[in-house]
C-alpha positions as CSV (number, residue, x, y, z in Angstrom):
1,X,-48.1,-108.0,-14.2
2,X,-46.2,-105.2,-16.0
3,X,-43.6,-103.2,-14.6
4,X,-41.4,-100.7,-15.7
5,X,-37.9,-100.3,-16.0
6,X,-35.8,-96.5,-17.3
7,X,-32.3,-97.1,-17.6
8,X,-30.3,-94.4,-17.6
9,X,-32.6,-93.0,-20.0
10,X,-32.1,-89.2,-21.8
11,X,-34.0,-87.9,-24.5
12,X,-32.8,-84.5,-26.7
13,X,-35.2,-83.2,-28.4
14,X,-34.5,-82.3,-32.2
15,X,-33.8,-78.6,-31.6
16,X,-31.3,-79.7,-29.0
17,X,-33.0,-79.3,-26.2
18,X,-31.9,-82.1,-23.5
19,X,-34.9,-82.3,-21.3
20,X,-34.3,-86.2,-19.4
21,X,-30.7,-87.1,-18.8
22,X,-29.6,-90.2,-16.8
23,X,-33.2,-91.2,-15.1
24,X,-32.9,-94.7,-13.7
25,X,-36.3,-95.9,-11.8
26,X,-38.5,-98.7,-11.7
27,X,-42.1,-98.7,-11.1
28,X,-43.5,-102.2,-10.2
29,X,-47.8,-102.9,-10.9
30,X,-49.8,-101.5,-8.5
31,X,-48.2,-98.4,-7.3
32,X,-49.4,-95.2,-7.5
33,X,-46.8,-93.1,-8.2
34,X,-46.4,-89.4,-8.5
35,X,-43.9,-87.3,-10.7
36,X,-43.4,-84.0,-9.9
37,X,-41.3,-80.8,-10.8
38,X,-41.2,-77.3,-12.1
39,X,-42.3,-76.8,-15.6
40,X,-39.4,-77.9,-17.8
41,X,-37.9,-80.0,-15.4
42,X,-38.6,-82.9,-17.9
43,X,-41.3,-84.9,-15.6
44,X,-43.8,-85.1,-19.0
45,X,-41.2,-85.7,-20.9
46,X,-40.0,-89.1,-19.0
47,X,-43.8,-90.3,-18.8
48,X,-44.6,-89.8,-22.6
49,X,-41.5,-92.3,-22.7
50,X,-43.8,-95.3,-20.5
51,X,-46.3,-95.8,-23.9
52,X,-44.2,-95.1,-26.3
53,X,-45.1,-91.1,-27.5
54,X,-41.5,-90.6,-27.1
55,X,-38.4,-93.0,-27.5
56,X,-35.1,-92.6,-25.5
57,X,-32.5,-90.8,-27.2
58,X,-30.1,-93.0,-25.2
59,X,-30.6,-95.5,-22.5
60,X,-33.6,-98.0,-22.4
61,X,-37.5,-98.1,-21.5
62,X,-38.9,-101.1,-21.2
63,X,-42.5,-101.8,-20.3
64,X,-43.4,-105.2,-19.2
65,X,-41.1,-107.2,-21.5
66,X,-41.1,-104.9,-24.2
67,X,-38.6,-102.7,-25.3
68,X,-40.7,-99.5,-26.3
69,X,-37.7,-98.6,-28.9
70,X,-38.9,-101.7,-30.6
71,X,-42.7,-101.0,-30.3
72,X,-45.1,-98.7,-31.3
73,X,-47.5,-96.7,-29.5
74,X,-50.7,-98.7,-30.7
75,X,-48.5,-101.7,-29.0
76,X,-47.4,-99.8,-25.9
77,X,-50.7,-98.6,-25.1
78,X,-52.4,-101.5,-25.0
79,X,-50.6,-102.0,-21.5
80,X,-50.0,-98.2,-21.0
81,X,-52.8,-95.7,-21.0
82,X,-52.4,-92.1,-21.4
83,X,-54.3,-89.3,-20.1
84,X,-53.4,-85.9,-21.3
85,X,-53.3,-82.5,-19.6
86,X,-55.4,-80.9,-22.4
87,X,-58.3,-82.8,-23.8
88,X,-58.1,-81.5,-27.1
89,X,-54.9,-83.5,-27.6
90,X,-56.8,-86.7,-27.4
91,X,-60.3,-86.5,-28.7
92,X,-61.3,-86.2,-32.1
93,X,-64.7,-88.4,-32.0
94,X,-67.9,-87.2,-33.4
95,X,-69.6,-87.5,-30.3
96,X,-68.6,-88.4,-26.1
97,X,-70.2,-92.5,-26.9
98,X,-68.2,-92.8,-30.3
99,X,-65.1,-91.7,-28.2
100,X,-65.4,-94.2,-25.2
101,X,-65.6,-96.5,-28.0
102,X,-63.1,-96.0,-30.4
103,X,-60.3,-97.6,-28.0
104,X,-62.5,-100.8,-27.2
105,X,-63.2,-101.2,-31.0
106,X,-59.4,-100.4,-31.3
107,X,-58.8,-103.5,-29.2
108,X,-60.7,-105.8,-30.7
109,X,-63.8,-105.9,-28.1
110,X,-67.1,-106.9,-29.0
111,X,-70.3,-105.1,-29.1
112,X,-71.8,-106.2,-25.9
113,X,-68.5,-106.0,-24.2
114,X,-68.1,-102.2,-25.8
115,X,-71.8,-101.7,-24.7
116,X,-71.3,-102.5,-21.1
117,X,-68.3,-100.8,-20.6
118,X,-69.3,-97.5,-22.1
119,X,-72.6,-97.9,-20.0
120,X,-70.2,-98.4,-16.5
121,X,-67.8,-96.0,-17.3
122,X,-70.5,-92.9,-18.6
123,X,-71.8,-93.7,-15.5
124,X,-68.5,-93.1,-13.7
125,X,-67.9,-90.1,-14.7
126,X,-71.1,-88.4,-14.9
127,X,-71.4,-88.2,-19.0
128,X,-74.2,-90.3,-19.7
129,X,-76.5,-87.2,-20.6
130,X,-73.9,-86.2,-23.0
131,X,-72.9,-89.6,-25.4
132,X,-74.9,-88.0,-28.0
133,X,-73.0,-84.8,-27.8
134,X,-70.0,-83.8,-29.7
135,X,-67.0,-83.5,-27.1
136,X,-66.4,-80.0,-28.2
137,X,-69.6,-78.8,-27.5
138,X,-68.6,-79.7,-23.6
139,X,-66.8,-77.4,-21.1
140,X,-63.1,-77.8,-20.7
141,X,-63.8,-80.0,-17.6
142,X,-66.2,-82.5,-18.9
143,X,-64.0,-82.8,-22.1
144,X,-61.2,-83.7,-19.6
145,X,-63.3,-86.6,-17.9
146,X,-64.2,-88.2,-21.4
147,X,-60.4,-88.5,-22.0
148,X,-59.9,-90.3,-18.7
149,X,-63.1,-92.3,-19.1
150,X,-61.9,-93.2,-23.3
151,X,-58.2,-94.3,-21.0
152,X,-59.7,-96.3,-18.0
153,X,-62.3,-97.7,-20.5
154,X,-59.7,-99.7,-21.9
155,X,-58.1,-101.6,-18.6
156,X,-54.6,-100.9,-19.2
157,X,-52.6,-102.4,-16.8
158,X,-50.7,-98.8,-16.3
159,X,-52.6,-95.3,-16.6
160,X,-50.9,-92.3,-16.3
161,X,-52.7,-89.1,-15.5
162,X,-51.1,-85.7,-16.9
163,X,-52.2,-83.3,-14.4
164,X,-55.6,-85.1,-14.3
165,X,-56.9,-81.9,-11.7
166,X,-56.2,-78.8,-13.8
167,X,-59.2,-77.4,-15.0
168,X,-61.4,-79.6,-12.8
169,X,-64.2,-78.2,-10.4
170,X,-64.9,-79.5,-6.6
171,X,-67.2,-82.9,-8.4
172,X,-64.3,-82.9,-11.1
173,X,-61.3,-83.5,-8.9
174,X,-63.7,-85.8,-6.4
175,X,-64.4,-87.8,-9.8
176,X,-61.1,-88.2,-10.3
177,X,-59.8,-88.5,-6.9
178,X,-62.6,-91.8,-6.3
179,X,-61.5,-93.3,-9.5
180,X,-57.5,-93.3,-8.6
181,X,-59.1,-95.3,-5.1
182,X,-60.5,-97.7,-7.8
183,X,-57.6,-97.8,-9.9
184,X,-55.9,-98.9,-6.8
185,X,-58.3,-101.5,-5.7
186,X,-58.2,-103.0,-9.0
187,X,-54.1,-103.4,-8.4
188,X,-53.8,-100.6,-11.8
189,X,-50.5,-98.8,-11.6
190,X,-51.1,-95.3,-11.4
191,X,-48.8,-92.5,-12.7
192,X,-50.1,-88.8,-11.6
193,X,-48.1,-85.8,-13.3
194,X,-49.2,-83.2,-10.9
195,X,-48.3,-79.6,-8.8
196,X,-51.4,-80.9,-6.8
197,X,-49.9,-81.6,-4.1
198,X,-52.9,-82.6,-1.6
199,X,-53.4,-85.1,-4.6
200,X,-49.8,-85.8,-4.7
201,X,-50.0,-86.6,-0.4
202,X,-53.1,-88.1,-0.1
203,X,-53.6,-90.3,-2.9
204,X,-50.2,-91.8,-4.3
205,X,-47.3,-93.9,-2.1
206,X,-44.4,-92.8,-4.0
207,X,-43.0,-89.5,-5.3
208,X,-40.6,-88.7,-8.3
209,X,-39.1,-85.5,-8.3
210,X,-37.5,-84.0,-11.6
211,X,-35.5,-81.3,-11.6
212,X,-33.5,-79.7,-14.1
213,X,-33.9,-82.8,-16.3
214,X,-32.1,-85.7,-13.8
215,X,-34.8,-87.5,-11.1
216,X,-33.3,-85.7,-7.6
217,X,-35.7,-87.6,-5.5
218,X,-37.8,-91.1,-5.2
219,X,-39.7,-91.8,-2.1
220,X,-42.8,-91.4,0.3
221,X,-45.0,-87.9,-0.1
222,X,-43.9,-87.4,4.0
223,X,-40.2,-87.9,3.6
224,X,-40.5,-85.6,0.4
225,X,-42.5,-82.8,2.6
226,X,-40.2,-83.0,5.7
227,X,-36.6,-82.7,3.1
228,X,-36.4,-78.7,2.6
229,X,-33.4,-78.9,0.7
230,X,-35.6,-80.5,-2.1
231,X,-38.3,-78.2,-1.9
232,X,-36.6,-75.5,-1.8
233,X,-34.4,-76.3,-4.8
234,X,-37.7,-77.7,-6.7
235,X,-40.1,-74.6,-5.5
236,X,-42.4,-77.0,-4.2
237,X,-44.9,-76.1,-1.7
238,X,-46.2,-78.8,0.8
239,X,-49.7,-78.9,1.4
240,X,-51.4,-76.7,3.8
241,X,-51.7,-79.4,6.6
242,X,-48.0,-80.3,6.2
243,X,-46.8,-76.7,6.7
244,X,-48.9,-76.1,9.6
245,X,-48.0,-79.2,11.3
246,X,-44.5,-78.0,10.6
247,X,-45.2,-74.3,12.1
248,X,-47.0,-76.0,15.9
């Protein structure tokens, strides 16, 4: 079971820039969790801290039992997956089969194992057509699902999604939406950075909300919805349903 622990975490970036400053939350396995915010409000920041792309400037992160100032990323995400907002970050393979298996080579799976879990999770995701097919030749939305599928391949025990919707068509986001459900059933801990908010309501317990670099608010979707001082003050908009249930 891995859980993680921020205390009183901040990071500055090297320019100066202080983009997390006191953050103190823990996320236990199996929750899905949310983390919300304007742009620059430092929510990707504090996530890319859970597998180790970035280490606190001060405080501490600690994921399971490890200390991620004292681990590397190939450690961290062996627990910690990462899924992020723009495909082209993430793959580099040749083609979509040699990138669902680059991370089960990575950790030490064999053939047959590799095999069957490319098979499932091509499947999953609707790619099978396209293993032979270099990722780049893909649409921005299909070069999105193989970087979740290369992720959730793997069976990290955490797997957070970096606006996992953007870009996504109607079969995209219900891709995406049936494999958080599985996530779930499996008891994964899910992380969704998102300003999808049905997503946000409908599909994770718990919300984080960052603004201006500190974590204002951490709690259930409908307490977050029915609080306008935080929306206002974030610029978040509740879902459709939520407002009109409000107006009647």
């Amino acid at each position: 079971m891995t859980e993680i622990r921020v205390e009183n975490l901040k990071h500055v970036y090297p320019n100066g820039v202080v983009a997390v400053n006191g953050v103190n939350v823990k996320i236990s396995q199996g929750e899905q969790v949310s983390v919300v915010g304007q742009n620059g409000s430092g929510k990707t920041t504090l996530v890319k801290h859970w597998n180790g792309l970035l280490k606190p400037t001060d405080g501490k992160v600690y994921v399971g039992e490890l200390d991620s100032q004292e681990n590397s990323v190939n450690v961290l995400a062996r627990t910690v997956g990462y899924v992020f907002q723009n495909p082209n970050h993430q793959i580099f393979a040749a083609s979509v089969k040699d990138e669902l298996e680059f991370g089960l080579k990575n950790i030490g799976l064999q053939k047959e194992e590799i095999d069957s879990r490319v098979e499932y999770i091509s499947s999953e995701f609707g790619l099978t057509e396209f293993l032979d097919i270099n990722p780049y030749r893909l649409g921005f939305s299909l070069r999105k699902s193989v970087g979740m599928a290369s992720i959730i391949a793997m069976e990290p025990d955490v797997i957070i999604l970096d606006e996992p919707t953007t870009g996504q068509d109607y079969l995209g986001i219900k891709a995406i939406r049936g494999s958080i459900k599985k996530l779930r059933e499996q008891g994964k801990t899910v992380i969704v950075v998102s300003h999808d908010m049905p997503l946000v309501a409908e599909d994770t317990d718990r919300v984080l909300v960052m603004c201006d670099t500190e974590l204002i608010f951490d709690g259930a979707p409908s307490k977050l919805f029915a609080t306008e001082s935080i929306l206002k003050r974030t610029n978040l908009l509740p879902p459709q349903i939520t407002s009109f249930m409000k107006k009647i």
